[in-house]
C-alpha positions in Angstrom: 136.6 -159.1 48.6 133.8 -156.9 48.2 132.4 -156.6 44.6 131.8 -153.2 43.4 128.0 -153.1 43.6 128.2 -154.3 47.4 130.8 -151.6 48.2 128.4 -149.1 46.0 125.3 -150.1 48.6 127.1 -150.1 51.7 128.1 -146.7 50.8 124.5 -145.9 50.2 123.6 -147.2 53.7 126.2 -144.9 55.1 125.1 -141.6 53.5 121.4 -142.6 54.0 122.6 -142.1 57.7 124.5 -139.3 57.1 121.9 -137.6 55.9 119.4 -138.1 58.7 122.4 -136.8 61.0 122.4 -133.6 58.8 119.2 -132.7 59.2 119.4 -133.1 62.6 122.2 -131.4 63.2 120.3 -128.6 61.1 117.8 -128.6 63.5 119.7 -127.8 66.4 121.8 -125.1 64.1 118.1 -123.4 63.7 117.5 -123.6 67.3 121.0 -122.2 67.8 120.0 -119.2 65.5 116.6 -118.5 67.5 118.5 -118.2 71.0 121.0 -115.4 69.1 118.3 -113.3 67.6 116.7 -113.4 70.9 119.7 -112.5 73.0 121.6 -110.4 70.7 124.3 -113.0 70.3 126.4 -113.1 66.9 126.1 -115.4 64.8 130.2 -116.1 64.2 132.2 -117.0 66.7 135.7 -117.8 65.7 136.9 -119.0 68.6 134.1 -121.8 69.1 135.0 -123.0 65.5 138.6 -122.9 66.1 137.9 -125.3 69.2 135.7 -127.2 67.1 137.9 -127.8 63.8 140.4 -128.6 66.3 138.6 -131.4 68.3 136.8 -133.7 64.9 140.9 -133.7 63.5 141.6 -135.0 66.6 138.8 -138.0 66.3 140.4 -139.4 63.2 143.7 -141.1 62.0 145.8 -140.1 59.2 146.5 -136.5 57.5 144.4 -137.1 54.8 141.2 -137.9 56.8 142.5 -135.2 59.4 142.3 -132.1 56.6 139.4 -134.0 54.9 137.0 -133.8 58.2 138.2 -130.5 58.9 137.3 -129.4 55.5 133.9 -131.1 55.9 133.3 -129.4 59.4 134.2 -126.0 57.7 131.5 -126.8 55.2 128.8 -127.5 57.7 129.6 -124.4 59.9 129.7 -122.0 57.0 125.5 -123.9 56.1 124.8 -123.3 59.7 125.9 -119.2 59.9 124.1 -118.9 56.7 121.0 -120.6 58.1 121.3 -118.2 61.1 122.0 -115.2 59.0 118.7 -115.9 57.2 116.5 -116.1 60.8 118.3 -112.9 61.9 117.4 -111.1 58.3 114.1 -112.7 58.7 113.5 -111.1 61.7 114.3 -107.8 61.1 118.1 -107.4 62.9 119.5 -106.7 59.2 117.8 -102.8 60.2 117.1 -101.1 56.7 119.8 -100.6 54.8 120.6 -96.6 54.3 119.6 -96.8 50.8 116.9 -94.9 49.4 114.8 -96.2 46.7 113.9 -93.6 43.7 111.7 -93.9 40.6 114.2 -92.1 38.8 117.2 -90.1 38.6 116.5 -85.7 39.0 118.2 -85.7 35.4 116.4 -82.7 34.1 117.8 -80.4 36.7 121.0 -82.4 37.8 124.7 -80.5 37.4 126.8 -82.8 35.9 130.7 -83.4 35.6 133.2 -85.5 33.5 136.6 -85.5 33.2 138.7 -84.0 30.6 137.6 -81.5 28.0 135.3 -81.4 25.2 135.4 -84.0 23.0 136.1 -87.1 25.9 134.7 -90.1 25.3 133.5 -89.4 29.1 131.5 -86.4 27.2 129.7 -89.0 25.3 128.8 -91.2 28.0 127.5 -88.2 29.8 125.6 -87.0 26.5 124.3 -90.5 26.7 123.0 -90.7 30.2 121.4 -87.2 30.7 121.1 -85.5 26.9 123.1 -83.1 24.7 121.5 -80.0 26.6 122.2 -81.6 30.0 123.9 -78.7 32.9 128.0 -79.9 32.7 131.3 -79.3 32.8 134.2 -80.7 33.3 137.5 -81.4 35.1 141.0 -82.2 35.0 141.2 -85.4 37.0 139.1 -88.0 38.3 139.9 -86.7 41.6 138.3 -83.3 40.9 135.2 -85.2 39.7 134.7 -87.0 43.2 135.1 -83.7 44.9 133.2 -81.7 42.7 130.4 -84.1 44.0 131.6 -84.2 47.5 131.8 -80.1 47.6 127.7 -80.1 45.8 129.3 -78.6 43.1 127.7 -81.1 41.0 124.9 -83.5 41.4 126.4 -86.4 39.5 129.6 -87.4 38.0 130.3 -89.6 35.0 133.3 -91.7 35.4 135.3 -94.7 33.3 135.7 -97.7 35.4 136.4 -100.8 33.0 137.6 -101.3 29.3 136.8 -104.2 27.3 140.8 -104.6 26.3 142.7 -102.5 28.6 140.7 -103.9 32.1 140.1 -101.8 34.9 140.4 -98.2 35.8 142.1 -98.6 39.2 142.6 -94.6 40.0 138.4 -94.9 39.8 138.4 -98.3 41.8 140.5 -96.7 44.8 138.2 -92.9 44.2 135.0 -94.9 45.2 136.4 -96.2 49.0 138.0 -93.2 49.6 134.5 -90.9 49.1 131.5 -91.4 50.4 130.0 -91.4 46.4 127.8 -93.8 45.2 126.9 -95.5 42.2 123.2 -94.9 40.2 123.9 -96.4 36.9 126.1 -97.7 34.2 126.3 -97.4 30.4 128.6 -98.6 28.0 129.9 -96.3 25.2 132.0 -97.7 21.8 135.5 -96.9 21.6 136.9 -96.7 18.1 140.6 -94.7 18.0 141.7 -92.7 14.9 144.8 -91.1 14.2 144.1 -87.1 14.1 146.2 -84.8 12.7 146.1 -81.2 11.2 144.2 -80.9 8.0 146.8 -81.6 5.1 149.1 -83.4 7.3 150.6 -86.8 5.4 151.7 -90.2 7.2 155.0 -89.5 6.4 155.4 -86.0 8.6 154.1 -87.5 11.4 156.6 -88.0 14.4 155.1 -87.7 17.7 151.4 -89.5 18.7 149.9 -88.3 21.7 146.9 -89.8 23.5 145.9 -91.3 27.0 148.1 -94.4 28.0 145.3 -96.5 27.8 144.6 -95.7 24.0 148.0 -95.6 23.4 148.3 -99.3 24.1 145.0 -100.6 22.4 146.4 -98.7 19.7 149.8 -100.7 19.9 149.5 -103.3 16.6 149.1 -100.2 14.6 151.6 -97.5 16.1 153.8 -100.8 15.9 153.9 -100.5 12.3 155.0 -97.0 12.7 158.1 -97.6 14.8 159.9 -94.1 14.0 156.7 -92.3 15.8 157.3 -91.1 19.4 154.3 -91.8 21.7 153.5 -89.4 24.0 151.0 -89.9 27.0 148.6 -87.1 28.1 145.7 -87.1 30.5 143.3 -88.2 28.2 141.8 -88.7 23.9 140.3 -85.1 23.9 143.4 -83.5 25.5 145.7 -85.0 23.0 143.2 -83.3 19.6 143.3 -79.9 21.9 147.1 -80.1 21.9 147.5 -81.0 18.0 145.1 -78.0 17.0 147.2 -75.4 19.3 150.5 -76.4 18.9 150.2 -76.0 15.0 152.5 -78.8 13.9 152.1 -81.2 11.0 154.7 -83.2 12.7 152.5 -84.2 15.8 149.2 -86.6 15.4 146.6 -87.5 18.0 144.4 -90.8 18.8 140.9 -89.4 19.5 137.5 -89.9 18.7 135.9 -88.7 15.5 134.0 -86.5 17.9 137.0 -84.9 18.9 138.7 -84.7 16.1 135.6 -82.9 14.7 135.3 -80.4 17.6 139.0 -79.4 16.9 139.0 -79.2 13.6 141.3 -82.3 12.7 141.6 -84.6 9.8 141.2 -88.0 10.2 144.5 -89.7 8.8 143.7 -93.1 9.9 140.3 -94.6 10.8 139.5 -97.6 13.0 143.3 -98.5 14.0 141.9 -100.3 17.5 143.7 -103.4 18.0 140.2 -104.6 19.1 137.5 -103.8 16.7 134.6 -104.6 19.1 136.8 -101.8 21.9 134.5 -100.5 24.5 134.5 -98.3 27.8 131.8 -98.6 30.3 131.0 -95.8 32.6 129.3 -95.4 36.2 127.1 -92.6 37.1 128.2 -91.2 40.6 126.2 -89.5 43.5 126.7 -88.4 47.1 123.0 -89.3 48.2 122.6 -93.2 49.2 119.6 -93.9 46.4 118.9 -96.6 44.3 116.9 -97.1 41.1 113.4 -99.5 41.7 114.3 -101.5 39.3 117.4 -101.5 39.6 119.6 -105.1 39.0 123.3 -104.4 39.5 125.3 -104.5 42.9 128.5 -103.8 43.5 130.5 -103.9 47.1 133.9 -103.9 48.2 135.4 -105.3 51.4 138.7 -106.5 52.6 139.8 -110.2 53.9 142.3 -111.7 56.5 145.6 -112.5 54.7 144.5 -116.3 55.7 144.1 -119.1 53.7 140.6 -119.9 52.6 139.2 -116.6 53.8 138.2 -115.4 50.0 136.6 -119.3 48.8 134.3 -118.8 52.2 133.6 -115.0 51.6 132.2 -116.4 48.4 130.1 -119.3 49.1 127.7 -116.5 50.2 126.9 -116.0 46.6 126.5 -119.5 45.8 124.1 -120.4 48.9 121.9 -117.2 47.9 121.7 -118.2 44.3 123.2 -114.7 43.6 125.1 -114.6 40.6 128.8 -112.8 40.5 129.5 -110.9 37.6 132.8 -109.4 38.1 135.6 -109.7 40.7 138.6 -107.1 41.0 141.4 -106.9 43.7 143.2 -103.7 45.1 146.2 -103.3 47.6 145.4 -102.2 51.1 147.3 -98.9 51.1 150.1 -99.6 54.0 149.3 -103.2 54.7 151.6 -105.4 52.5 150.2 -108.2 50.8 146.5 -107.3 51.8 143.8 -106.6 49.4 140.5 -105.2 49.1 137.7 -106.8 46.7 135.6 -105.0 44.7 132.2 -107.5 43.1 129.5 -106.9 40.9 126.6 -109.2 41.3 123.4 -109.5 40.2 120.6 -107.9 42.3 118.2 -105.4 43.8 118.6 -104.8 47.3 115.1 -105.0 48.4 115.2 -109.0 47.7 115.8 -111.2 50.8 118.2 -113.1 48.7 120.6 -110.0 49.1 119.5 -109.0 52.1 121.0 -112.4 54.4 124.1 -112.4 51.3 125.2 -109.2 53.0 124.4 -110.1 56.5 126.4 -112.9 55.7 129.2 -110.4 54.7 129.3 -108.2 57.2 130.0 -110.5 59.4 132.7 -112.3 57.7 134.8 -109.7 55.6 136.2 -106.2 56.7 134.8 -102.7 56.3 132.3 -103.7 53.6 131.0 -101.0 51.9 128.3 -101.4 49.1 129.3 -99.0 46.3 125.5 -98.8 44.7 122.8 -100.8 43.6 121.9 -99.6 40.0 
């Protein structure tokens, strides 16, 4: 029997030679890729690998090998699309993607929106991004936001889309593929509850709590305490202080902002009861107009997959060969396809880099209706 070392050498003779084979066979891949930019041809064809994943099971004995040189073949396909995918970017079939690079955002003259009343932590974020003087107003629902954009009723619109404890805004998620609105920028705005109430009022008349769902769970550990309270959604923070100053009742309470509990006139009755002290919201500036920042470093796309095994691991190797780095990952339901989702990713990028560039060649071709959501 074969010591160790021996087997350890003839191993190394073996993938010397494998190697050599690889290259070759990366060779003829490139040569591949010159005849299909020349003739138009694309670059996956499903069928041909079907065939091909097909015919090297059928070369070896056993399952395990079987799956094994599939898997292996899978892997050297996927390296020979993305080599392809680069020759077709580098010679210019990518076409110029419909974005628009700007120097900056019209801020001084834009119309903004943001939804709820006074006194939202979306008014904030919007005070943040384009001043305390800035040309606003705002809207019941996200919806309205979207459309006031869509109808040129305002230039931008500034909208929640993550929270550090309570995760994703999905109504904002689903907003973005239905309209043809893009996103510019980002920011990221501290949320710290308090419990609001009319001035005067004590703990003990307290009976109802309203706020937004959403603050009414990272609120939980203290409303906990307070078992006896009712907790009452509403739209959103700002909404809830509005209510507790016109319904005039001791007996009803709010978790706001201090900003809002200010604006209407409330007394703070309990400061800082976030479950999570280090709570925060981050926001997306939205457009109609497909522009992008110069220096801008953030992308983020959505696309759907075949309800097939393996189909999200390959999407995703088109990161990893173009060194791009993937910063977030969300999943959605396909409205009236069961079981089927679509994918929203952020990644790290500008999309004038070539790096980007054959990363979404790569996903056009492979995933459904991708749509890049902004580059900001």
């Amino acid at each position: 029997m074969a010591t160790l070392e021996e087997l350890r050498v003839r191993l190394d003779q073996v993938d010397e030679e494998i190697v050599r084979l690889f290259e070759e066979r990366m060779r003829l891949c490139g040569e591949v890729g010159e005849y299909k930019v020349k003739s138009g041809r694309k670059v996956l064809d499903k069928q041909r690998e079907k065939e091909k994943l097909a015919s090297v099971a059928g070369k070896v004995a056993g399952e395990f090998n079987k799956k094994g040189v599939q898997e292996l073949y899978e892997q050297l396909m996927s390296m020979s699309r993305k080599l392809q995918y680069r020759q077709l970017v580098e010679a210019g079939a990518l076409g110029r993607l419909p974005f628009i690079k700007v120097p900056a955002l019209d801020a001084g003259n834009a119309r903004v929106v943001f939804q709820g009343v006074e006194g939202a932590y979306g008014q904030a974020a919007m005070q943040k991004c384009f001043g305390d003087e800035c040309n606003c107003f705002h809207v019941r629902t996200f919806r309205d936001a979207m459309e006031s954009i869509e109808d040129g009723a305002a230039d931008y619109a500034v909208l929640p889309i993550e929270n550090s404890s309570a995760g994703a805004v999905n109504e904002v998620y689903d907003l973005l593929v239905e309209f043809e609105n893009y996103i510019v920028g980002e920011t990221i705005i501290p949320v710290e509850h308090m419990l609001c109430g009319l001035p005067g009022t004590k703990m003990d008349e307290v009976e109802r709590v309203y706020s937004k769902a959403e603050a009414l769970m990272q609120t939980s550990r203290f409303l906990g305490e307070h078992a006896r309270w009712q907790q009452i959604s509403v739209v959103n923070t700002a909404v809830a202080a509005q209510k507790i100053l016109d319904d005039n009742d001791k007996s009803k309470a709010a978790v706001c902002s201090a900003y809002a509990a200010k604006l209407y006139g409330l007394e703070v009755l309990e400061a800082g009861i976030n479950d999570e002290p280090n709570n925060s919201t981050r926001f997306i500036i939205v457009t109609n107009q497909k522009v992008f920042l110069q220096d801008a470093s953030k992308i983020s796309i959505c696309f759907e997959l075949p309800h097939e095994s393996g189909s999200l691991y390959r999407i995703l190797s088109h990161f990893i060969y173009n060194d791009l780095n993937m910063t977030k990952i969300e999943s959605r339901p396909v409205e009236g396809r069961n079981w089927e989702y679509r994918f929203f990713i952020d990644f790290e990028g500008n999309l004038e880099q070539p790096a980007v560039k054959n990363a979404i060649r790569g996903l056009r071709e492979e995933a459904r209706n991708l749509k890049i959501l902004g580059n900001y």
